[in-house]
C-alpha positions as CSV (number, residue, x, y, z in Angstrom):
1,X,-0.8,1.5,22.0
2,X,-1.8,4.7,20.4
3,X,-2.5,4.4,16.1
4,X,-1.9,7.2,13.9
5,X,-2.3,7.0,9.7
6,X,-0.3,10.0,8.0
7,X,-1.3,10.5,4.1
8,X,1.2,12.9,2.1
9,X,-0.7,13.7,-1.2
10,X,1.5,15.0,-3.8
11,X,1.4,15.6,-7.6
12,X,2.2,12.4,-8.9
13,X,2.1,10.3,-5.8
14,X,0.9,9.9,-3.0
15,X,2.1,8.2,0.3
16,X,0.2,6.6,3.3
17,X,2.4,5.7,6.6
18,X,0.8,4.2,9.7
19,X,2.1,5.2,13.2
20,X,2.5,3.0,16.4
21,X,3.0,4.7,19.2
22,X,4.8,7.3,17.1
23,X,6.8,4.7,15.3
24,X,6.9,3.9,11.4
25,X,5.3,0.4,10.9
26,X,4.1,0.4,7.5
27,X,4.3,2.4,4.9
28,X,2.9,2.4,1.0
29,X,4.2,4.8,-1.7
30,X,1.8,4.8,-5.3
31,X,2.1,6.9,-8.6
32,X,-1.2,8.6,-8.5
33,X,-1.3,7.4,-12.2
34,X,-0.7,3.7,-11.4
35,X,-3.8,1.7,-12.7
36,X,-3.1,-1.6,-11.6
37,X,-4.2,-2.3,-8.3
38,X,-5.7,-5.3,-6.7
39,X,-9.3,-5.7,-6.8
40,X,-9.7,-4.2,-10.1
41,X,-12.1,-6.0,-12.6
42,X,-11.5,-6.0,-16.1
43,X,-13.6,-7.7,-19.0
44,X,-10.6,-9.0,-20.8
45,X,-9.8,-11.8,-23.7
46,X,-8.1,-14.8,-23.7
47,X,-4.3,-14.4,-25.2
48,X,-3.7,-18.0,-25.1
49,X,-4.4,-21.3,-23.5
50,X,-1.5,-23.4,-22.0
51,X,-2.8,-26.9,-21.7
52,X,0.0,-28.2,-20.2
53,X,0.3,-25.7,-17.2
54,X,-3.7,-26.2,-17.2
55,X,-4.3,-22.0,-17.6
56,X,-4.7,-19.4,-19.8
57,X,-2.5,-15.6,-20.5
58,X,-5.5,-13.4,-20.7
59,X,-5.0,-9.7,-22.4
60,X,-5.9,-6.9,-19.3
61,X,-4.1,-4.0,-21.4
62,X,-1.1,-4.5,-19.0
63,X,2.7,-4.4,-21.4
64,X,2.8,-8.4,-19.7
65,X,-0.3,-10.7,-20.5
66,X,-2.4,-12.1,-16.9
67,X,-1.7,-15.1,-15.6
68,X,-4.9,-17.1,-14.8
69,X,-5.2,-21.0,-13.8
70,X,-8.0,-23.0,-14.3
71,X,-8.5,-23.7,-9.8
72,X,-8.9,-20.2,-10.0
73,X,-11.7,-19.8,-12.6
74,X,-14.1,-20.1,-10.2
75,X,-16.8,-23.0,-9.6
76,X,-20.0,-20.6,-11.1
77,X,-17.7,-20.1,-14.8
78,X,-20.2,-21.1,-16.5
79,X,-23.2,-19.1,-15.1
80,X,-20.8,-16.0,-15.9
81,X,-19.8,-17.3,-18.9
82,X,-23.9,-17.2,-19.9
83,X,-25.2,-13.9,-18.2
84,X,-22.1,-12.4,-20.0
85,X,-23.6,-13.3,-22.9
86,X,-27.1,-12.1,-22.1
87,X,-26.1,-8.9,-21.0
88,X,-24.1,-8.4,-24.6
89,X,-26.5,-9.0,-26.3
90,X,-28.8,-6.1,-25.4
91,X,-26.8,-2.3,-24.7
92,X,-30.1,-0.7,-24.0
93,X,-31.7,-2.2,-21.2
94,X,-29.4,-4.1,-18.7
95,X,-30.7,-7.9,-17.7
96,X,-30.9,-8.4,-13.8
97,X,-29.0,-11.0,-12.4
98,X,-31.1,-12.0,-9.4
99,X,-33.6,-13.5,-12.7
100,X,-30.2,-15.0,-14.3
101,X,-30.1,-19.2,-14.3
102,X,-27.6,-20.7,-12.4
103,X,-25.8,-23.1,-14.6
104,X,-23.9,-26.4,-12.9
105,X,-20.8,-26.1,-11.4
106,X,-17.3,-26.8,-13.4
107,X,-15.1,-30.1,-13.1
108,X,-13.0,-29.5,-10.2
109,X,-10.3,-31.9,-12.3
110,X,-11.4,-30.2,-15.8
111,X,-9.2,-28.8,-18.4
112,X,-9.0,-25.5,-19.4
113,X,-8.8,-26.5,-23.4
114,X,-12.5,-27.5,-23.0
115,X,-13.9,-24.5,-20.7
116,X,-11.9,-21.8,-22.8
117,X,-11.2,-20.5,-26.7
118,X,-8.1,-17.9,-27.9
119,X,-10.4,-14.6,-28.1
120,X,-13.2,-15.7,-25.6
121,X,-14.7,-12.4,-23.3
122,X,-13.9,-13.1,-19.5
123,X,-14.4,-10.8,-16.2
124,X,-11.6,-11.1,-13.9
125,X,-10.5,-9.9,-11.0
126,X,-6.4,-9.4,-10.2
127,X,-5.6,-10.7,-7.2
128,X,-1.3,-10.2,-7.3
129,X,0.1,-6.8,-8.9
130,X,2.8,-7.7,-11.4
131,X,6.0,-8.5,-9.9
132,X,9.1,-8.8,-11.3
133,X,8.9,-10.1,-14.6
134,X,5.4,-11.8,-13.6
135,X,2.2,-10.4,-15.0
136,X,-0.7,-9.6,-12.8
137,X,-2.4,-12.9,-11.1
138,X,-6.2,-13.3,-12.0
139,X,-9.2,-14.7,-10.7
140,X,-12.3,-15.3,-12.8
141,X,-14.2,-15.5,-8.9
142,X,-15.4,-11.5,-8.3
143,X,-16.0,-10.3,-4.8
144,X,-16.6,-6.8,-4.3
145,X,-14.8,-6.3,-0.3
146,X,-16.6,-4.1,2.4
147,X,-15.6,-2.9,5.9
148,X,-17.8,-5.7,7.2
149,X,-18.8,-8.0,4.2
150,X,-17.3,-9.1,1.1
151,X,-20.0,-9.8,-1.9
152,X,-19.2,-12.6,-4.4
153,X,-21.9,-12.4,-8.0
154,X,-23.2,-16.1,-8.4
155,X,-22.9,-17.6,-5.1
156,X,-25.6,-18.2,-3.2
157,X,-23.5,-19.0,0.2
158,X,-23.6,-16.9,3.4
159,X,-20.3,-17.8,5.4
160,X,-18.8,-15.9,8.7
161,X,-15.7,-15.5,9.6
162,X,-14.4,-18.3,11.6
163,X,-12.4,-15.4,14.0
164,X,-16.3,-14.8,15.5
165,X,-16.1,-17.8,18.1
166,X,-19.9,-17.1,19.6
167,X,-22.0,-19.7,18.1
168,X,-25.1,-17.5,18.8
169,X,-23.4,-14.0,17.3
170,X,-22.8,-16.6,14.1
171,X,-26.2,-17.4,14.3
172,X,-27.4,-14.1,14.1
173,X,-25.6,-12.4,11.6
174,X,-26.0,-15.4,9.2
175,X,-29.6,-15.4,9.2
176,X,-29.6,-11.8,9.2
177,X,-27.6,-11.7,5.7
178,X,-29.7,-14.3,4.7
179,X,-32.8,-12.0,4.8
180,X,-31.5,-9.0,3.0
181,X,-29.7,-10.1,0.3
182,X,-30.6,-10.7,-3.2
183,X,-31.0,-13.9,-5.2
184,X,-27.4,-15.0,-7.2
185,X,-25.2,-12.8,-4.2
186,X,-23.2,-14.9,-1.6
187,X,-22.1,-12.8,1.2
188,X,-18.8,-13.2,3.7
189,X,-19.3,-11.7,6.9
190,X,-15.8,-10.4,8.2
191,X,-14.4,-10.7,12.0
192,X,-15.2,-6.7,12.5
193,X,-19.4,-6.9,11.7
194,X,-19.3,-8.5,14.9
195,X,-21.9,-7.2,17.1
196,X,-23.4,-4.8,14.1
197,X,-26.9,-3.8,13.8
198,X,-28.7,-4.6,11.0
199,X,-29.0,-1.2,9.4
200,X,-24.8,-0.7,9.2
201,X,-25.2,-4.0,7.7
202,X,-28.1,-3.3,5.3
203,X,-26.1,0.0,4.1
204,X,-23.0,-1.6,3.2
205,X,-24.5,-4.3,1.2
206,X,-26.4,-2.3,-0.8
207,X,-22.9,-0.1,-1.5
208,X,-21.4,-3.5,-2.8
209,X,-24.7,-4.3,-4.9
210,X,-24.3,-0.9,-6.3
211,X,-20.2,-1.4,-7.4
212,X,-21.8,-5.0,-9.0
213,X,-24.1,-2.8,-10.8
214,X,-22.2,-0.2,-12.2
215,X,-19.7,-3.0,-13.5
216,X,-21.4,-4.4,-15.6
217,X,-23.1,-1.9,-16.5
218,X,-19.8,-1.1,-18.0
219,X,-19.1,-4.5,-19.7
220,X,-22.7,-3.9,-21.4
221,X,-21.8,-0.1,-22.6
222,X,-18.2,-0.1,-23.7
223,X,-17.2,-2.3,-26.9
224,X,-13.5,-1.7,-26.2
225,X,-11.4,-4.8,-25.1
226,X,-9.7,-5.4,-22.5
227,X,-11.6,-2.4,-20.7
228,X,-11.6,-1.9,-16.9
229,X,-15.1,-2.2,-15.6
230,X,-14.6,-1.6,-11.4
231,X,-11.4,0.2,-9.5
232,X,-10.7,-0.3,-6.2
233,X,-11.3,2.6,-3.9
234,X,-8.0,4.6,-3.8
235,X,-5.3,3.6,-1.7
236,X,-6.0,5.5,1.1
237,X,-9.6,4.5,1.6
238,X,-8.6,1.0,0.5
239,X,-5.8,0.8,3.4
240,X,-8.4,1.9,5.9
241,X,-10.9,-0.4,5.0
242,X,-9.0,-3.3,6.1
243,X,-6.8,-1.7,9.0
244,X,-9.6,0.7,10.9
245,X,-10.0,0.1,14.1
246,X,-11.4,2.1,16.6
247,X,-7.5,2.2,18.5
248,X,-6.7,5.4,15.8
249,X,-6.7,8.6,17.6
250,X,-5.7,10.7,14.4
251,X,-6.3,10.8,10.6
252,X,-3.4,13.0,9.3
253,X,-4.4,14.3,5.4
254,X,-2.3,17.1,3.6
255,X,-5.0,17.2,0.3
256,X,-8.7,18.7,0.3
257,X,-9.9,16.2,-2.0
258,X,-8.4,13.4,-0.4
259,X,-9.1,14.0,3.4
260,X,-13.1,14.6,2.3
261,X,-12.5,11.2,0.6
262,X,-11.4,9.6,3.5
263,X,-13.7,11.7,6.0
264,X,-16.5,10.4,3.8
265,X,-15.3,6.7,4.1
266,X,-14.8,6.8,8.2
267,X,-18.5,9.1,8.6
268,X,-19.9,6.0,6.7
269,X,-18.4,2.9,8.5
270,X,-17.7,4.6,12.0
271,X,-19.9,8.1,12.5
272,X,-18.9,8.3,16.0
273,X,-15.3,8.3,14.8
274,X,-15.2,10.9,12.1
275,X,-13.7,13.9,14.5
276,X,-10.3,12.1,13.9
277,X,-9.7,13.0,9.9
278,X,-8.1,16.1,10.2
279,X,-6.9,18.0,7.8
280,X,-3.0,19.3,7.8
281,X,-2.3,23.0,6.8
282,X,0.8,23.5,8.5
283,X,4.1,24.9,6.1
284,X,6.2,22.1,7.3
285,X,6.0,19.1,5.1
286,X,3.8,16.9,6.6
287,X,6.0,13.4,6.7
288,X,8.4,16.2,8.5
289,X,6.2,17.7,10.9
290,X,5.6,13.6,12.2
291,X,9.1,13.0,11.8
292,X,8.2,10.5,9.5
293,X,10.6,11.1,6.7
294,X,13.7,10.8,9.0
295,X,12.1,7.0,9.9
296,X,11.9,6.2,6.3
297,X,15.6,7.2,5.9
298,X,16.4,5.1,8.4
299,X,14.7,2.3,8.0
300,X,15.6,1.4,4.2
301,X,18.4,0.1,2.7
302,X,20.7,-2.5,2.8
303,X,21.7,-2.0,6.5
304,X,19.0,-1.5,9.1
305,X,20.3,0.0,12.6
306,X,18.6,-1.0,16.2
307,X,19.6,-1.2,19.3
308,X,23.0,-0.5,20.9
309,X,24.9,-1.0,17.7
310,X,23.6,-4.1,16.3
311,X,22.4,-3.9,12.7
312,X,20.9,-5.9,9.9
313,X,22.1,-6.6,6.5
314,X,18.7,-7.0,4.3
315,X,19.4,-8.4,0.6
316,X,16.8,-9.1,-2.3
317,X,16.8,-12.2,-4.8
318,X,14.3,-12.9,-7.2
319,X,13.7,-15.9,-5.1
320,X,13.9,-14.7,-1.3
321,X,15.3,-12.0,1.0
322,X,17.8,-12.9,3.1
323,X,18.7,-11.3,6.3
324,X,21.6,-11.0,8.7
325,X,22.1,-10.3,12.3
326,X,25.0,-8.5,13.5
327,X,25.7,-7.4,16.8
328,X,28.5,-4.7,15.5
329,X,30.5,-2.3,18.1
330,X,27.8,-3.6,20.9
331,X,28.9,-3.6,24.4
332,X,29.6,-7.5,25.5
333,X,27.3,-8.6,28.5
334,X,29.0,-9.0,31.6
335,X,26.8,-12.4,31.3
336,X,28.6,-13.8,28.5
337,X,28.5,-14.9,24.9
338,X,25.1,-16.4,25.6
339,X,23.4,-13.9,26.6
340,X,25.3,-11.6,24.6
341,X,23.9,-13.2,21.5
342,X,20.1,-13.4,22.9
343,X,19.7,-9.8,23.6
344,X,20.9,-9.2,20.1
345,X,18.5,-11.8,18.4
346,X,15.7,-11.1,20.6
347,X,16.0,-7.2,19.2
348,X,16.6,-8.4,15.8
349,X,13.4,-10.2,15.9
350,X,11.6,-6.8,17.0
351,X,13.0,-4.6,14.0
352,X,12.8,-7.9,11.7
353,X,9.1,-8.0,12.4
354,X,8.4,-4.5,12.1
355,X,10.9,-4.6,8.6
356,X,8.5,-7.1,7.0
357,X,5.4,-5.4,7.6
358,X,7.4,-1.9,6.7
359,X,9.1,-3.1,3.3
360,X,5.8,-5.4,2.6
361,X,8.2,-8.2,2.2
362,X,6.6,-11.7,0.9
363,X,7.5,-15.0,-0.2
364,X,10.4,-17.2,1.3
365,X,12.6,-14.7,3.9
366,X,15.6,-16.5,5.5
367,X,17.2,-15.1,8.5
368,X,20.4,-15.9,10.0
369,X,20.7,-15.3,13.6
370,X,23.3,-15.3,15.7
371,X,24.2,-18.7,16.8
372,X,22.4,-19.9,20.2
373,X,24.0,-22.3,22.4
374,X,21.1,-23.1,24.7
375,X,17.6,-25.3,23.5
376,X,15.2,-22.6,25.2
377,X,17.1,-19.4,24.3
378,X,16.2,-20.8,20.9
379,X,12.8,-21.8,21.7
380,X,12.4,-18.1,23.5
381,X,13.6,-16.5,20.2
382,X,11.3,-18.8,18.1
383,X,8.3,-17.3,20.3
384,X,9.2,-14.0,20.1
385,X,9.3,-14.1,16.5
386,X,5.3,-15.4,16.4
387,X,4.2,-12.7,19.1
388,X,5.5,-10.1,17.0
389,X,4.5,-11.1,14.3
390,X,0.7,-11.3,15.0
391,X,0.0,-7.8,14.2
392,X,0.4,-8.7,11.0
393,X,-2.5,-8.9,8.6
394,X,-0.9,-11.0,5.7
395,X,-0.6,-14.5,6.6
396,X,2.7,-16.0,7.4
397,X,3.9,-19.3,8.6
398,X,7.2,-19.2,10.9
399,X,9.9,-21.8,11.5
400,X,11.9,-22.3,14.4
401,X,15.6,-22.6,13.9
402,X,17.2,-25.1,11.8
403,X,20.7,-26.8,13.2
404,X,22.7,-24.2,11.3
405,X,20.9,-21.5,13.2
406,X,18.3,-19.9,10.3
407,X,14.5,-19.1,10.3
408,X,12.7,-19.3,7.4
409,X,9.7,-17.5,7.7
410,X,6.9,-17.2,4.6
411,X,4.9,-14.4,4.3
412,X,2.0,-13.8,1.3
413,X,2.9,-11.9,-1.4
414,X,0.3,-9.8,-3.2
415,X,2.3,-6.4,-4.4
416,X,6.5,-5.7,-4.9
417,X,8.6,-5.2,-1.8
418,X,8.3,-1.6,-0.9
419,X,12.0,-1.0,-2.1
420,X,12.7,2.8,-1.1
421,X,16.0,4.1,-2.3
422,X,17.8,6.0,0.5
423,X,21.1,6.5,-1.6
424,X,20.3,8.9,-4.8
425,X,22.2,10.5,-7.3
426,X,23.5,13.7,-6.3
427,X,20.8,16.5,-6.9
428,X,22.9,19.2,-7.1
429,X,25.4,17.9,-9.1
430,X,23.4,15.6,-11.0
431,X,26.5,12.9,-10.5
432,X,28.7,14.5,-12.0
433,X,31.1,15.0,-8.9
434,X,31.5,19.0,-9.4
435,X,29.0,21.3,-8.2
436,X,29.5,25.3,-7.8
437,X,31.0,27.0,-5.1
438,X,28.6,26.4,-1.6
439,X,29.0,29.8,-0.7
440,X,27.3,31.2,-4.4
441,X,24.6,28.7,-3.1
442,X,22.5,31.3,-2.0
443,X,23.0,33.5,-4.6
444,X,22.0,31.2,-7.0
445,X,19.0,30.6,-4.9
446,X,18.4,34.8,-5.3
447,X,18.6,34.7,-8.8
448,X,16.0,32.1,-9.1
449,X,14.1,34.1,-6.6
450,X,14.4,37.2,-9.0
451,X,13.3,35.2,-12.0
452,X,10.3,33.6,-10.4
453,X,8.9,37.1,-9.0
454,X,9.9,39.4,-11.8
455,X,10.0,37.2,-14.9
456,X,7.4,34.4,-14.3
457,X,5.2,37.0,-11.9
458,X,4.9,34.6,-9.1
459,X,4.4,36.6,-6.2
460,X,3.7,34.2,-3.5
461,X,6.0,30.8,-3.2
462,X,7.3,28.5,-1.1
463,X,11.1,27.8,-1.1
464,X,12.0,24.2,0.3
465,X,16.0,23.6,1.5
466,X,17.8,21.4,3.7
467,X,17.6,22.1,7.2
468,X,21.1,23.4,7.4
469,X,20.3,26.1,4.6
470,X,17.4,26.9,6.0
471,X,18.5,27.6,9.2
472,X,21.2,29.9,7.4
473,X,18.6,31.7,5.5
474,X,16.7,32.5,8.7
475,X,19.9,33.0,11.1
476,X,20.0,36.9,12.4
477,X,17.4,40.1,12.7
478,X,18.0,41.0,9.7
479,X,17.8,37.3,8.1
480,X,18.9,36.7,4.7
481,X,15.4,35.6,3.8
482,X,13.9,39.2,5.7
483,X,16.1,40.4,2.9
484,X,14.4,38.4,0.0
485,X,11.0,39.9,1.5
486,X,12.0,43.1,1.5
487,X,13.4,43.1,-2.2
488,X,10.8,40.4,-3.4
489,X,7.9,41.1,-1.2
490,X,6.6,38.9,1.8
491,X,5.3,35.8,-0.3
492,X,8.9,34.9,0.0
493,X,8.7,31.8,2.4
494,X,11.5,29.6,3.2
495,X,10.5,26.2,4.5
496,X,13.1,23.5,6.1
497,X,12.7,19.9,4.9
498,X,14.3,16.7,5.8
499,X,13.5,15.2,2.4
500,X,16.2,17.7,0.5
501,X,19.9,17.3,0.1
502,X,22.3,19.3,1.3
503,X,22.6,21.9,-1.6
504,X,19.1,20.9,-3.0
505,X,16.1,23.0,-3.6
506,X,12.3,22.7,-4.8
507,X,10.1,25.6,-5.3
508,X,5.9,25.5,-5.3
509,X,3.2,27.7,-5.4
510,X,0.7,29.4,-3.4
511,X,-1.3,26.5,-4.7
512,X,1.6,23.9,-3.4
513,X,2.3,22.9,-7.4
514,X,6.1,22.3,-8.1
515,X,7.4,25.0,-9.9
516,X,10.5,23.3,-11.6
517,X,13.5,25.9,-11.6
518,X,16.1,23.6,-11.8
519,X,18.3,23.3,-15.0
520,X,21.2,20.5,-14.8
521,X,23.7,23.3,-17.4
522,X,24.0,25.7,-14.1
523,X,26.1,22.7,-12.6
524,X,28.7,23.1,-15.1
């Protein structure tokens, strides 16, 4: 199986898909402005203590207060709760926490009325993104996560990840982290530092050691609270740190700053792996040029097409997503119902699988397949479900099917369903139902043209259409856009794109800013 990543950076967002053998298995889309992200640490104030729920709403500047419970304070509270206080009370010179006293442990049955006051400074760390009409999830329990380690302030601990089953490679690598790290620092050593010299090791931690000490270096600068204090790398580095592996064959990045970003990351964790970041300069868009854009079409929405006409209907609650298999204008087997029904189920399970990790679906997802006569086509069904779902990286639990022929299948939860809208209001007519002639299409497209060139003096541009239009524009020796570049000069460049609508068009510069030229009056 060949692996691909694909980042589309754009103006205001930016989008990361990640190929299978050149098929879409997950996808994130991000406001480049979004600011809440998990993994951020903020040094925040308690809103208000709710005994009876035993947890606190903490302020983290967010429009919906944090939700934080006292099992998720974290054992060493009190140790932060003091070196807080110590490094407050100096702004000039910063005191180290290796010489910082661990204080004892908190009451694993304690109440948060005793640990906590309304107004009291905390560091936290959000471990779920707002949801719904949820706040973010806190943790007052930091750990700054690496490539191969994960470093947790105040914890003295050196633990490996039970996925490393040779008890001497354990061996090794514990007493190895034992010997380089500072005093107050647990470490977790993850599955992939398996095998790993000392010196990868060695560079990473001090990388963490160095995010601990530019946070709260922060908390002991700033007077303004809630204030973030650590960001998470940006998405695309943060989706790579826990997905590399040496399977990729290609980096795909259409930004400067963001493939040197990423090149950067993958020189440091895998040198020998670097060639692979490549940077994209070609005219096309680049979700186009992988056919990428046509998959996310495709793929979202309520109904999800696969094999030989069977589809699924996918619906959203504020509880669960339910799903349903139809077989729809599918050839019957010359086998029969039975085995009619297992083909279907048995490819609904393959797209299901692939949907979850696409849409980044979590909590409780109920599935109704279509009903199974025999014990082992249900079992076969039921094991198909867990193989594909093992390339999953968020942890699940899996059901086999009830009496009334359902799955329910959980899956963790940490940011919203990717929810990506495939039906839009009309861009050309703004919804309103009447649009100008299509044959003026082009004309109107000139007099923008004219504008942009002899108005605005933008000599150089890049005109994106539909495919159709585009193919229009070009059609002929003497095209219709050899025309524009004649009358208009050759920065003139048309450029087909599956992401436009019919009768929709997007100008940018030479620089590839959007240039808006679109006013919603020329529909009238």
């Amino acid at each position: 199986m060949t692996s691909e990543v694909v980042i589309d950076v754009r103006a205001k967002e930016i989008s990361i898909a990640l190929l299978e053998d050149k098929n879409l298995v997950e996808y994130q889309n991000e406001t480049r402005s979004a600011s809440f992200s998990v993994g951020n640490i903020y040094i925040a104030k308690v809103k208000k203590l709710m005994p009876g729920l035993n947890a606190c709403f903490v302020d983290v500047g967010f429009e919906r207060d944090a939700f934080l419970h006292y099992l998720d304070i974290g054992s060493q509270f009190n140790s932060y709760a003091k070196y807080l206080k110590q490094v407050e009370s100096d702004r000039k010179k910063l005191y180290p926490i290796t010489k910082a006293s661990r204080q004892p442990d908190i009451k694993k049955d304690g109440s948060i009325a005793n640990l906590l006051n309304v107004g009291q400074e905390i560091l936290v760390q959000i471990v779920k993104e707002p949801i719904s009409t949820k706040g973010p999830r806190l943790t007052g329990e930091l750990s700054f996560a690496g490539r191969f380690l994960v470093l947790i302030p105040f914890n003295d601990k050196v633990s490996v990840s039970s996925k490393i089953k040779s008890g001497e490679e354990r061996a090794r690598l514990k007493q190895l982290i034992q010997s380089i790290k500072p005093k107050n620092f647990g470490v977790i050593v993850r599955t992939v530092a398996e095998g790993k010299r000392v010196a990868e090791l060695d560079t990473e931690l001090k990388i963490l050691l160095n995010r601990w000490d530019e946070a709260i270096s922060k908390v002991q600068k700033t007077q303004a609270r809630p204030q973030m204090v650590f960001e998470e790398t940006g998405r695309a580095v943060a989706l790579l740190r826990d997905l590399f592996n040496p399977s990729y064959e290609n980096i795909h990045v259409n930004d400067e700053a963001v493939y040197k970003e990423v090149k950067d990351y993958v020189t440091l964790i895998a040198p020998e792996k670097a060639g692979i970041v490549k940077l994209y300069k070609g005219s096309v868009p680049i979700f186009d040029n992988f056919n990428i854009t046509k998959q996310i079409k495709s793929s979202f929405g309520k109904t999800v097409n696969y094999k030989h006409g069977a589809y699924l209907i996918i619906e959203h609650t504020e509880a669960l997503h339910v799903v349903d298999v139809n077989s729809g204008n599918r050839t019957r087997s010359t086998n029969g119902q039975e085995a009619n029904a297992l083909d279907v189920n048995l490819g609904a399970a393959d797209e299901l699988a692939r949907q979850l990790r696409l849409r980044d679906m979590g909590g409780i997802i109920v599935v109704d397949f279509i009903d199974m006569n025999l014990a082992e086509d249900r079992q076969l069904l039921y094991e198909r479900m867990c193989k594909n779902m093992q390339k999953d990286r968020a942890r699940h639990n899996i059901l086999p099917l009830s009496k009334f022929g359902l799955m329910q299948i959980t899956r963790q939860r940490v940011r919203p369903a990717m929810d990506v809208s495939v039906e839009e209001t009309c861009p050309t007519c703004f919804g309103k139902g009447k649009i100008k002639s299509s044959i003026l299409f082009t004309d109107q497209l000139e007099s923008k043209i004219d504008h942009l060139v002899n108005k605005i003096g933008v000599k150089t541009f890049y005109l994106h259409v539909h495919p159709y239009v585009a193919a229009y524009i070009n059609q002929g020796v003497i095209s219709l856009k050899r025309k524009w570049q004649f009358k208009y000069g050759l920065g003139v460049h048309v450029i087909s794109s599956q992401k436009m609508a019919f009768l929709q068009y997007e100008f940018y510069d030479s620089k590839k800013q959007f240039i808006d030229m679109k006013e919603e009056i020329e529909t009238k």
